[in-house]
N, C-alpha and C positions, 0 to 999 in steps of 0.2 A: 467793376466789370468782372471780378471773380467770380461768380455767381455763374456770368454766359458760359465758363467754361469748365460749368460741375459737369463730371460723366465724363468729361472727352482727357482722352489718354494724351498727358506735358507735353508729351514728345511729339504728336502728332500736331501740335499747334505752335510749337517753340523753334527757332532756330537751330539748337546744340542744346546741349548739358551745359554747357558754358556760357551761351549765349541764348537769354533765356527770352531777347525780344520775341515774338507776333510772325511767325511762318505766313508765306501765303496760306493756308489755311486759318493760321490765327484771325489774321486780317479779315478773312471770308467772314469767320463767327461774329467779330465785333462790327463788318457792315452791315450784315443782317439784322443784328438786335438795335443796331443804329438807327436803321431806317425802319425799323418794325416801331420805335418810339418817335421816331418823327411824323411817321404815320399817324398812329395814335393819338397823340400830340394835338396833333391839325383834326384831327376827327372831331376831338372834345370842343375845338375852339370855332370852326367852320359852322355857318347853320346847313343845316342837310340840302338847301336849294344850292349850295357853292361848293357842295363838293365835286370831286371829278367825275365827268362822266354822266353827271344828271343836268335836265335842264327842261 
């Protein structure tokens, strides 16, 4: 997951200095790319008549 959080400023994603868990922002970044590959994911494996939204 290191990677999601090249460019963005520790502090803005971290709890403390001390406590270096996932801020609600942290969290925000890692649902985003979460669901940005589960998306994906399902894109590759779905035929294009079962994806969402076509029919």
């Amino acid at each position: 997951m290191a990677p999601w959080f090249e460019g963005l400023n520790e502090s803005s994603v971290e709890n403390s200095k001390i406590d270096s868990h996932p801020n609600a922002e942290g969290h925000r970044v890692m649902a985003e790319h979460m669901a940005n590959d589960i998306v994906d994911y399902w894109a590759k494996k779905s035929p294009p008549t079962m994806m969402v939204g076509q029919r």
